[in-house]
PAZABA-126396 format. One record per residue (C-alpha): residue in one letter; x, y, z. Coordinates in Angstrom, 3 decimals, padded with zeros to 6 digits. Layout:
residues N
+---------+----------+----------+----------+
: residuo :       px :       py :       pz :
+---------+----------+----------+----------+
:       a :        X :        Y :        Z :
...
+---------+----------+----------+----------+
This chain:
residues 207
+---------+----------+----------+----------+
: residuo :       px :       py :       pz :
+---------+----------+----------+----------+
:       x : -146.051 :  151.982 :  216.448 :
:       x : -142.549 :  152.788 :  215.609 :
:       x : -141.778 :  149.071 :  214.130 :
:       x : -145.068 :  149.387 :  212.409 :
:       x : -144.281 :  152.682 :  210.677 :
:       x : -140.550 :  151.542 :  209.657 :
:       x : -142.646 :  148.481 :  208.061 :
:       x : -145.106 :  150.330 :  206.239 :
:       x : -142.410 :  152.900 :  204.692 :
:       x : -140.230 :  149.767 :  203.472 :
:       x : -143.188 :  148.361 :  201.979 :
:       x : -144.085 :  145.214 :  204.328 :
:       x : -147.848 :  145.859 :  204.382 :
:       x : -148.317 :  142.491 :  205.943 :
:       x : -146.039 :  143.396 :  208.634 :
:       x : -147.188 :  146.561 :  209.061 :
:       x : -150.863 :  145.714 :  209.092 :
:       x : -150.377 :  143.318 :  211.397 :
:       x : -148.059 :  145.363 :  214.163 :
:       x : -151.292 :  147.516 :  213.743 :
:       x : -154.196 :  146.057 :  214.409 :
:       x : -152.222 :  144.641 :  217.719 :
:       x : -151.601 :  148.177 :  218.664 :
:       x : -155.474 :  148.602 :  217.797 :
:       x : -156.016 :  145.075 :  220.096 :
:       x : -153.753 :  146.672 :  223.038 :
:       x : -155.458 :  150.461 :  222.867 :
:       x : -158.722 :  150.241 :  221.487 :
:       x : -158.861 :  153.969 :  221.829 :
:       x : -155.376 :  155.063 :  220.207 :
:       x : -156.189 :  157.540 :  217.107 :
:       x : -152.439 :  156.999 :  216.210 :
:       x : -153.063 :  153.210 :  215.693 :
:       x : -156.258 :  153.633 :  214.152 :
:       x : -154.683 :  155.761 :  211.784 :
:       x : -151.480 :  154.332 :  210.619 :
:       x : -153.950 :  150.891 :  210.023 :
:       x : -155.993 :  152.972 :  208.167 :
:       x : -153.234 :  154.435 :  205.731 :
:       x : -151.712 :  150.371 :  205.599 :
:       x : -155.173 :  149.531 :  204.426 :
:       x : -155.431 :  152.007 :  202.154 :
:       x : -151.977 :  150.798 :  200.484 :
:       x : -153.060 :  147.277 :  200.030 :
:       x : -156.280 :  148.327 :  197.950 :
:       x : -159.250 :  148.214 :  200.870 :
:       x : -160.615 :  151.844 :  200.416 :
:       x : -163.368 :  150.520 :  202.858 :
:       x : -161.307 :  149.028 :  205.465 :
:       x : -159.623 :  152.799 :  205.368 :
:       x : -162.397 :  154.509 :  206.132 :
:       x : -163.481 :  152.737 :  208.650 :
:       x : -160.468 :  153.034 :  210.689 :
:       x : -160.111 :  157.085 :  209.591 :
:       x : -163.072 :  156.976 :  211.117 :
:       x : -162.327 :  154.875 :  214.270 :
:       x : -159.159 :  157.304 :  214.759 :
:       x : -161.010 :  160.713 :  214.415 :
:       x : -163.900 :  159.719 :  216.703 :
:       x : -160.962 :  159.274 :  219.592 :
:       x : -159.694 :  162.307 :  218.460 :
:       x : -162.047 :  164.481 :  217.296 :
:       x : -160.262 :  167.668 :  217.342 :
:       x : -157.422 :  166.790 :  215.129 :
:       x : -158.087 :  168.552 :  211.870 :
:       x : -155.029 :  166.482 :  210.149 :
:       x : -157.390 :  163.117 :  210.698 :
:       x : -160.313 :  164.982 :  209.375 :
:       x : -158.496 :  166.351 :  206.447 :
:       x : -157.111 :  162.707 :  205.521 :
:       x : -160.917 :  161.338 :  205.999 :
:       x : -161.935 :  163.744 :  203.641 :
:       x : -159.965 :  162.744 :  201.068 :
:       x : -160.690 :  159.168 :  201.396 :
:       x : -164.211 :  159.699 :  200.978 :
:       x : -163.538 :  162.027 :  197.895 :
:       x : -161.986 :  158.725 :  196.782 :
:       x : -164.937 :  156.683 :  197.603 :
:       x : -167.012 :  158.979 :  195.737 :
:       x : -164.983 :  159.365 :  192.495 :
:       x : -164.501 :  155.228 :  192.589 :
:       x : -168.311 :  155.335 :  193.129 :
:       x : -169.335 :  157.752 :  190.291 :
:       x : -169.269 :  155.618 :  187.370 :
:       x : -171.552 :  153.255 :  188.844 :
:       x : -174.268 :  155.963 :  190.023 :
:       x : -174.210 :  157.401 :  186.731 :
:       x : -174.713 :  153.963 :  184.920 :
:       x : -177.763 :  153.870 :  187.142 :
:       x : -179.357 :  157.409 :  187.039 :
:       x : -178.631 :  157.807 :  183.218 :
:       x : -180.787 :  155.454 :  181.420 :
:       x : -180.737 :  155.181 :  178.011 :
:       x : -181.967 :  157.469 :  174.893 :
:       x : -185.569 :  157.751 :  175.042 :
:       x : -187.091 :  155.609 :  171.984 :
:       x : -188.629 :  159.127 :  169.982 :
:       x : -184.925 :  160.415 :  170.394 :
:       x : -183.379 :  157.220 :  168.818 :
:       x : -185.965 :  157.544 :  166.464 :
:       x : -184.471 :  160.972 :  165.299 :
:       x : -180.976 :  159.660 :  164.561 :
:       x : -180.259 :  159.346 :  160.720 :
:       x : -180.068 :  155.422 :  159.609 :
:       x : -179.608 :  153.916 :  156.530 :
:       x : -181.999 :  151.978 :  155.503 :
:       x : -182.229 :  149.499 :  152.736 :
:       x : -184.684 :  150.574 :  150.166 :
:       x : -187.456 :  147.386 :  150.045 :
:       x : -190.705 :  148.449 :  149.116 :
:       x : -193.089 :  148.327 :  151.818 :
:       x : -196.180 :  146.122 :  151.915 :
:       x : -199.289 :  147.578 :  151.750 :
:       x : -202.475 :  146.851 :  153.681 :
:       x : -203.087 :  147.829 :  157.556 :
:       x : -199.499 :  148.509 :  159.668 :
:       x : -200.318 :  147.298 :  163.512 :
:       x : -198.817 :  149.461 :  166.377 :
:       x : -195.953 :  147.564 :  168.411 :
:       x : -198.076 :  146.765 :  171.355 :
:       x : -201.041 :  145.492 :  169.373 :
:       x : -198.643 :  142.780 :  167.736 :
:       x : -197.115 :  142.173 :  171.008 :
:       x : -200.631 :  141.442 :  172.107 :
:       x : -201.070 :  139.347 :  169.176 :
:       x : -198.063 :  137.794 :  170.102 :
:       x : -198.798 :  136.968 :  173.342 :
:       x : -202.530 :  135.555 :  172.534 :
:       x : -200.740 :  132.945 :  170.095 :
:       x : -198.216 :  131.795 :  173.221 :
:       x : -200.781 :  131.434 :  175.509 :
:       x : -202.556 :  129.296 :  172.644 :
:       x : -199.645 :  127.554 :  172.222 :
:       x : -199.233 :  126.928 :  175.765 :
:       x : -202.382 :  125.475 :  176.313 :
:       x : -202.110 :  122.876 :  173.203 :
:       x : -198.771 :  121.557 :  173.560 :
:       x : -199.439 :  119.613 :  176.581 :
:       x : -202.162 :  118.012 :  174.901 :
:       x : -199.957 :  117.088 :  172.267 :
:       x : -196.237 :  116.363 :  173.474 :
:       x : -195.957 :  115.489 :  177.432 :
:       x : -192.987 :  117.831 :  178.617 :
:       x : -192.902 :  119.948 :  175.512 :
:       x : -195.676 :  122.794 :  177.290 :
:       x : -192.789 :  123.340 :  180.325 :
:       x : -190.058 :  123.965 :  177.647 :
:       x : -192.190 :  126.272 :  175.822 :
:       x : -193.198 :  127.767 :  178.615 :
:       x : -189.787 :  128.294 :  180.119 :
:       x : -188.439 :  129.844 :  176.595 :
:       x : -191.257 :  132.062 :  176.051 :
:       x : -190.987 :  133.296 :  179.549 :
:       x : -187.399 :  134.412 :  178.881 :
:       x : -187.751 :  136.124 :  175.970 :
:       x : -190.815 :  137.855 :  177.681 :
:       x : -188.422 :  138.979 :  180.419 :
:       x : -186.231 :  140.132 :  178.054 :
:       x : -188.058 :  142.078 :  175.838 :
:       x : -189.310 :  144.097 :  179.130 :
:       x : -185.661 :  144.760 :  179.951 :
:       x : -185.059 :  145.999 :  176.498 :
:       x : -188.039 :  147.466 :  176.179 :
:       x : -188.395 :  149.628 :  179.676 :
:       x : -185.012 :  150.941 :  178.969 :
:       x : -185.096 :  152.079 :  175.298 :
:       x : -188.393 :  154.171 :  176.483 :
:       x : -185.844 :  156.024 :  179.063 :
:       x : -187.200 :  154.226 :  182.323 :
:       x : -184.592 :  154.917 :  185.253 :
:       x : -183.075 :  151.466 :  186.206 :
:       x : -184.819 :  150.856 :  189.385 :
:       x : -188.362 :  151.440 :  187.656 :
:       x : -186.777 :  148.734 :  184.957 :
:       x : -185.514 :  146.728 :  187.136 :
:       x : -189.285 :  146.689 :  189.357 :
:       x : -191.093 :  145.764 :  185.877 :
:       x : -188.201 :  143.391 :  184.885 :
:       x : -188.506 :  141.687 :  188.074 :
:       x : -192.159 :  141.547 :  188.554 :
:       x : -192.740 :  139.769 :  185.078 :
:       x : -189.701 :  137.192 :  185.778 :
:       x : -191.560 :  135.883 :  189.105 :
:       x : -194.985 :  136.139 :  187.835 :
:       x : -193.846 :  134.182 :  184.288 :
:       x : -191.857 :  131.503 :  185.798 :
:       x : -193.095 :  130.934 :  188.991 :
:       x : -197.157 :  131.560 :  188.783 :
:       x : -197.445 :  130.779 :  184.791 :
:       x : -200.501 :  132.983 :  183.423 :
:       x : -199.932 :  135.825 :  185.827 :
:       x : -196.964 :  136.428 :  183.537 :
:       x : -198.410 :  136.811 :  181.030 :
:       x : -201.629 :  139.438 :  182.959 :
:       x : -198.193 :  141.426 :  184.365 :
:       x : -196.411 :  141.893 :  180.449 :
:       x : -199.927 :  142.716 :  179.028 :
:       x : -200.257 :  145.208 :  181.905 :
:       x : -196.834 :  146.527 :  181.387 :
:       x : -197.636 :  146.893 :  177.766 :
:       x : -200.940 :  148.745 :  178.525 :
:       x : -199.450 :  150.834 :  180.898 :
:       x : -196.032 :  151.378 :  178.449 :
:       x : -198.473 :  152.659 :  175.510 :
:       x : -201.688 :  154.318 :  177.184 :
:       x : -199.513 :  157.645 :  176.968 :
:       x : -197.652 :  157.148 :  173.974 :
+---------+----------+----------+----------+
């Protein structure tokens, strides 16, 4: 362990890491080796492969309060590397009535008059035309249907994504809806289409 320390402190991780893990080979049960391969993992970048071995070393020695402090701290690591992910993922975004809120400068058109739709009754609308359109192009143009089909069922799969996530959905709820609409539009056809409409209904029943 001495030729392995001498290597780490001059820098040779690759020498040191390897003097190491034979130590570890030789004495499966030697905290001390455990440990230093540990600290050379931590010094070429694998936070994981540290904490594992920490781990390895404090097990054969439990009662040494210098291993526990240094697994501490790498899992304080682990957790700081870690919280910018797990916030990406519990935060989701503004809620659509707060975005709504926000001042925005709007170009003054005049508005056209007559009857204004709600969102999900022209995404109904929408959706009624694509399935007509689905059902005639066949008929018409041999191929053309699966293209249509293909491109609608993107953008449908999109707009959920978008959708789910400007109403404040967490990720994994997004991510379900997102999901279950991809498989149902590309790989079942019509389903897709029965799974947005439900998502829709679902989406605006309590709005």
């Amino acid at each position: 362990m001495a030729e392995a320390r001498k290597a780490l402190a001059a820098g040779r991780l690759a020498e040191a890491r390897t003097r190491c893990e034979q130590a570890v080979s030789l004495d499966p049960q030697s905290a001390e080796a455990h440990a230093l391969l540990a600290e050379v993992l931590h010094r070429q970048g694998s936070l994981g492969g540290a904490l594992h071995e920490m781990t390895a070393a404090l097990r054969c020695d439990p009662d040494n309060s210098e291993l526990e402090r240094r697994l501490r701290e790498l899992r304080d690591e682990q957790d700081r590397a870690l919280a910018p992910l797990l916030r990406g993922l519990e935060e989701p975004s503004p809620p659509r009535r707060l975005l709504r809120r926000a001042p925005m400068i709007k170009p003054s058109l005049p508005r056209a008059s007559g009857v204004h739709l709600p969102e999900w009754a022209r995404a109904a609308i929408l959706i009624g035309v694509a399935m007509l359109l689905m059902g005639l192009m066949p008929r018409l143009m041999s191929g053309l249907g699966s293209v249509l089909g293909w491109v609608i069922g993107a953008l449908i799969t999109l707009f959920v994504y978008r959708d789910a996530r400007s109403l404040g959905m967490s990720m994994p709820v997004t991510l379900l809806w997102t999901g279950l609409i991809f498989f149902a539009t590309f790989f079942t056809g019509w389903y897709g289409l029965l799974a947005f409409l439900a998502y829709l209904v679902s989406t605006r029943m309590h709005r």
